[in-house]
VMD Tcl script that draws the C-alpha trace (Angstrom):
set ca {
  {24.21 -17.43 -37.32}
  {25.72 -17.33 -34.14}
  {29.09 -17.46 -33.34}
  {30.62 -19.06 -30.91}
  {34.66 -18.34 -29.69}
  {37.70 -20.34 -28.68}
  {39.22 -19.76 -24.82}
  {41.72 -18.05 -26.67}
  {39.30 -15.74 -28.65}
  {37.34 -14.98 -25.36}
  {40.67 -13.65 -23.76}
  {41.16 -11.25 -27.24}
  {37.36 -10.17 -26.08}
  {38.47 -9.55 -22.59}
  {41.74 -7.51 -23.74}
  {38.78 -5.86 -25.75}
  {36.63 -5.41 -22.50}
  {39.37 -4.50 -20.66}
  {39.58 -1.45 -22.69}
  {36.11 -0.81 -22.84}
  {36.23 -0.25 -18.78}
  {39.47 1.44 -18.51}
  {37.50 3.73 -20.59}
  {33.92 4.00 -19.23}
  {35.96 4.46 -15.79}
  {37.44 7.52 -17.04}
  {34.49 8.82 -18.59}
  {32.62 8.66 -15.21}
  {35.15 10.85 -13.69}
  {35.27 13.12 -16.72}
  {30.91 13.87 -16.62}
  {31.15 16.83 -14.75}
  {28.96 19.69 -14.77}
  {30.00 22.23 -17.89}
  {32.12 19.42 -19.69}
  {30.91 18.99 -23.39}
  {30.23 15.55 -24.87}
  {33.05 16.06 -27.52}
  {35.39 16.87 -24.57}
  {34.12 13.27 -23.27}
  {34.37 12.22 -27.00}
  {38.04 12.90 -26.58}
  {38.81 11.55 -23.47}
  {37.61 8.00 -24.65}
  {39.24 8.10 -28.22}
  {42.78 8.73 -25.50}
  {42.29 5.80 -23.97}
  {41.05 3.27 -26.29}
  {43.80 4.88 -28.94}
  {46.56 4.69 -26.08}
  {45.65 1.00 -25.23}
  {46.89 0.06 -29.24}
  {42.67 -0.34 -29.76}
  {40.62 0.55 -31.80}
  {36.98 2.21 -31.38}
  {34.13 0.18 -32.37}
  {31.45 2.84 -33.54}
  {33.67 5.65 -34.97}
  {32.55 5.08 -38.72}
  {29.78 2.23 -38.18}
  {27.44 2.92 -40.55}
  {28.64 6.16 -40.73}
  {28.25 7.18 -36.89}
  {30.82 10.37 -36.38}
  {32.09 9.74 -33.02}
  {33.97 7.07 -30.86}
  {31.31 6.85 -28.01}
  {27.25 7.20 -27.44}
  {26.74 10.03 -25.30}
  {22.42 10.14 -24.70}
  {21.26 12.71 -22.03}
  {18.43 12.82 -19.85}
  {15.61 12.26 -22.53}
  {17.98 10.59 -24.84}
  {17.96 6.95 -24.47}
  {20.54 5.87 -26.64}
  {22.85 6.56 -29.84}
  {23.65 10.20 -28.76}
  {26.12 12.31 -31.53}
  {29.07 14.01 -29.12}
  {29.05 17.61 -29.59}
  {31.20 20.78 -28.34}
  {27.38 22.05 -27.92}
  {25.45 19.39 -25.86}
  {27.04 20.46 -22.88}
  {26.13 18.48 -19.33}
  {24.86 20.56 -16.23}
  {24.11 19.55 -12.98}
  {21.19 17.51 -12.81}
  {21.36 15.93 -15.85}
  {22.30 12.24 -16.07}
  {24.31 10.80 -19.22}
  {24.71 7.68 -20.86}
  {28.01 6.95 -21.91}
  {28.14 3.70 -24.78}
  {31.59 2.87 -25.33}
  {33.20 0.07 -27.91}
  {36.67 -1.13 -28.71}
  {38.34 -4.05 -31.02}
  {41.80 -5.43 -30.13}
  {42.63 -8.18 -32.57}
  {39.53 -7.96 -34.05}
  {37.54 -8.47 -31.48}
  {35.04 -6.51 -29.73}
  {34.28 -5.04 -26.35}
  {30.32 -3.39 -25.63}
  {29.83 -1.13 -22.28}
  {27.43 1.17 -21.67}
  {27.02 3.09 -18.03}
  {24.61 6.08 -17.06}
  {26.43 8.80 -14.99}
  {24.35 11.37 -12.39}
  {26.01 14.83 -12.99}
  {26.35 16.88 -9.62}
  {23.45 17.17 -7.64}
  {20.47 14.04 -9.27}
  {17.14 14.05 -7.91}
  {16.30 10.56 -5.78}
  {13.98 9.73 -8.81}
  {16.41 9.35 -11.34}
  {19.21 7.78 -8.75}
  {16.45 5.71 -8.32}
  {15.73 5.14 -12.38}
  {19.75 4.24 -12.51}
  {19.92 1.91 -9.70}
  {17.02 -0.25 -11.15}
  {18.09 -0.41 -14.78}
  {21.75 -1.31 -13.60}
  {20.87 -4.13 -11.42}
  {18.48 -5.33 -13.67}
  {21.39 -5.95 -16.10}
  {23.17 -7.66 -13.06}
  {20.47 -9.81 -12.18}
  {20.01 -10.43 -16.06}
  {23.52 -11.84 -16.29}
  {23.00 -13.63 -13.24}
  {20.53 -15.79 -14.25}
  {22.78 -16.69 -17.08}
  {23.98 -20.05 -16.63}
  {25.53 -23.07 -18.95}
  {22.91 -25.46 -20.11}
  {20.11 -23.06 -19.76}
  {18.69 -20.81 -22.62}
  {18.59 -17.03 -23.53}
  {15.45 -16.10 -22.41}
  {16.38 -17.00 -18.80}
  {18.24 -13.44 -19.31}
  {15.40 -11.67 -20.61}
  {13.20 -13.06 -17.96}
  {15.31 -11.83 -14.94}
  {15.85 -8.11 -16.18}
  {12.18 -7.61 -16.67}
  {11.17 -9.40 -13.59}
  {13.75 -7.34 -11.68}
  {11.98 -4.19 -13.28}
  {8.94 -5.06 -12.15}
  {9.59 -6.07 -8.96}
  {10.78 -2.30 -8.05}
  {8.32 0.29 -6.94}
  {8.43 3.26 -9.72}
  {9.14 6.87 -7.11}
  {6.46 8.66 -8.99}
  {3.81 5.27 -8.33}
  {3.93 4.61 -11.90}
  {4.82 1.92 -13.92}
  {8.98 1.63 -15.48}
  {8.92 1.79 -19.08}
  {11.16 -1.19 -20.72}
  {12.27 -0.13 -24.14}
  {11.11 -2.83 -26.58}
  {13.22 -1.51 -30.06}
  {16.56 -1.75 -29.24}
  {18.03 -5.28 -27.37}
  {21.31 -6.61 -26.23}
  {23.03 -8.74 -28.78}
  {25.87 -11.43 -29.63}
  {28.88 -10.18 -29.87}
  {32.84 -11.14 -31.16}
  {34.09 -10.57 -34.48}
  {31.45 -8.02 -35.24}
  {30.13 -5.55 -32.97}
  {26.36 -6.60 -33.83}
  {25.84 -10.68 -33.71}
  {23.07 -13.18 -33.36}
  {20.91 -13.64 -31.37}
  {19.23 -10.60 -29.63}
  {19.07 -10.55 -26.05}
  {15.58 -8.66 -25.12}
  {15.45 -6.77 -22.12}
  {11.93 -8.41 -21.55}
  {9.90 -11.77 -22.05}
  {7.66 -11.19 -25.47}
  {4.65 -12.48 -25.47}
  {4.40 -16.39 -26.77}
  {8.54 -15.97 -26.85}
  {10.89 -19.00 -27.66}
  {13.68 -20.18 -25.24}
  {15.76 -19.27 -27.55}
  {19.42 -20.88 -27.91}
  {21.22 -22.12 -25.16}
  {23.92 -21.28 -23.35}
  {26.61 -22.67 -24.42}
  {30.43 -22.20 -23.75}
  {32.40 -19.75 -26.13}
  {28.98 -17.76 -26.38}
  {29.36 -14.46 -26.03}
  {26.58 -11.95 -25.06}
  {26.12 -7.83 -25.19}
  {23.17 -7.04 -22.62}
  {22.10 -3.58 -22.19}
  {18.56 -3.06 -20.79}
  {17.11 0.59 -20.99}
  {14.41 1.86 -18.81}
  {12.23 5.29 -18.50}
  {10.79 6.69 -16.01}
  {7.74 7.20 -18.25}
  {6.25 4.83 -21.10}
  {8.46 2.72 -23.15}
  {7.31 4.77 -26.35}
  {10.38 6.33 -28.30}
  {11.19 7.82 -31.23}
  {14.42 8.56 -33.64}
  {15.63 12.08 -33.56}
  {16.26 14.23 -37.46}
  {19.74 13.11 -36.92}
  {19.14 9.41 -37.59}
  {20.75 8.20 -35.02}
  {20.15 9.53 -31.14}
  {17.06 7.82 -30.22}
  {14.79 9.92 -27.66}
  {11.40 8.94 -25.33}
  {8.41 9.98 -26.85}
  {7.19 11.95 -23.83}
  {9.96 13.73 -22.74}
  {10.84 11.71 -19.11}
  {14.72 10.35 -18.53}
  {15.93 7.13 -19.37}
  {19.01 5.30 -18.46}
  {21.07 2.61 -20.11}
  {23.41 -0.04 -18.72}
  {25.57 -2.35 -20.56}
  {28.15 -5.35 -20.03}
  {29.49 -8.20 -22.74}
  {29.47 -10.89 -20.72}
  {29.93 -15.19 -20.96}
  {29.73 -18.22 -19.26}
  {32.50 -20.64 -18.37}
  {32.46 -23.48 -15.83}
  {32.71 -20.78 -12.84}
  {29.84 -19.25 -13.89}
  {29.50 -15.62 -15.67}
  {32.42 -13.91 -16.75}
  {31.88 -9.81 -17.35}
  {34.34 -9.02 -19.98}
  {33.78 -5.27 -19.80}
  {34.17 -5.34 -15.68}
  {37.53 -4.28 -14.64}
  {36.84 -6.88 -11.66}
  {35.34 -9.58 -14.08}
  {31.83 -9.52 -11.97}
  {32.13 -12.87 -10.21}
  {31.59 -11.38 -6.94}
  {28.50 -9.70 -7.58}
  {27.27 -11.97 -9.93}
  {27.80 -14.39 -7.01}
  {25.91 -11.88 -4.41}
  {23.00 -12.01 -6.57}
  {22.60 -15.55 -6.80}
  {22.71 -16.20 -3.42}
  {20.80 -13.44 -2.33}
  {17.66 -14.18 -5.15}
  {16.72 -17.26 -5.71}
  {18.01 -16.71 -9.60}
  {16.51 -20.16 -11.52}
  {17.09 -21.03 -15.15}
  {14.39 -22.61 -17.89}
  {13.99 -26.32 -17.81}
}
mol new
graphics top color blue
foreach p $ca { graphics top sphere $p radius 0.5 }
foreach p [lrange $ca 0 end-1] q [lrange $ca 1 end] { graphics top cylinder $p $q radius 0.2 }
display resetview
């Protein structure tokens, strides 16, 4: 069932997102070379725990940490550790959640540590502004696979550095999000083959998208931990997330410090950005 908020719950989700950034923010300062993903572990559990929040995934469904940290390989659900420790060339995706009033905020951002080679700059700028152009294309009236739609056709609309093809993960999808971390519906970070529209878009709808992209296949596969899901052949991945909704002005990113507008209006100006009939 999906849930839909009040104005007033939204602005408990922004105080949420608010968070969430203030965080993520610090965290991208904070991935340096020869930091440890605990030490980045600690950093967010300062913030989110000296903002009066709380953090979303420390203790959901067991997971041991308060943020995601997925390198290189790792695509998403990463375990913090005083051993995984980040050296130059690596890139890192930080996943970040906090509740303030019982409400949650969802970010995710992938970080180039020191010195990146153009191919993965490359493999981050695509997957973030496909999540920008997904959110773009979000607009009241029109229906949730106008989302999906954009972020894969933003994909594959960029040339891959290596002349391949970008590999969308299928398994894991944006979500709903509010009083739980996890809501309906899921928000897929491509158009499935004979998909519905899915619901519309409605105010007081609330929205986690997060598309992940490899620079090889989409194949991946769940470490002996349980949780920190890898790609199957070995190539980097990145990950990019915003909770995000739509009000009269148009998208609203909860998780931006800036609230997106501006970009979000860039976009549509600059793309042509259509929603479903």
């Amino acid at each position: 069932m999906i849930e839909y908020k009040s104005p007033e719950e939204i602005e408990l989700m922004r105080a949420a997102g608010i968070v969430v950034g203030t965080a993520l923010a610090a965290l991208r300062e904070a991935a340096v070379p020869g930091v440890s993903t605990a030490d980045l572990d600690e950093v967010a559990r300062g913030v989110i725990y000296g903002a009066g929040a709380t953090p979303s995934f420390l203790g959901y469904h067991g997971f041991p940490a308060t943020i995601c940290t997925s390198i290189n390989s790792e695509i998403v659900h990463g375990i913090p550790s005083k051993d995984a420790v980040i050296r130059d060339g690596d890139v890192i995706s930080i996943d970040c959640g906090a509740i303030v009033d019982g409400y949650h905020g969802d970010a995710a951002i992938t970080v180039p540590v020191g010195e990146v080679t153009p191919d993965k700059l490359e493999l981050l700028r695509v997957t973030e502004e496909s999540l920008w152009h997904g959110m773009a294309a979000a607009r009241l009236g029109g229906r949730l696979i106008d989302i999906s739609r954009a972020i894969e056709a933003y994909i594959r609309s960029q040339p891959h550095p290596a002349g391949g093809t970008w590999g969308i993960v299928e398994e894991y999808v944006g979500h709903g999000i509010g009083t739980a971390m996890h809501q309906d519906p899921q928000v897929h970070n491509f158009v499935p083959p004979r998909a519905p529209k899915g619901p519309e878009i409605v105010k007081g709808l609330a929205l986690a998208v997060e598309p992940m992209v490899n620079l090889g296949t989409r194949l991946t596969r769940v470490l002996e931990d349980g949780w920190t899901v890898v790609t199957k052949d070995g190539a980097v991945s990145a990950h990019f997330e915003h909770s995000f909704t739509v009000t009269d002005e148009g998208p609203w990113v909860l998780t931006d410090l800036d609230g997106g507008r501006e970009r979000i209006a860039a976009i549509r100006s600059g793309s042509g950005v259509t929603a479903s009939a």
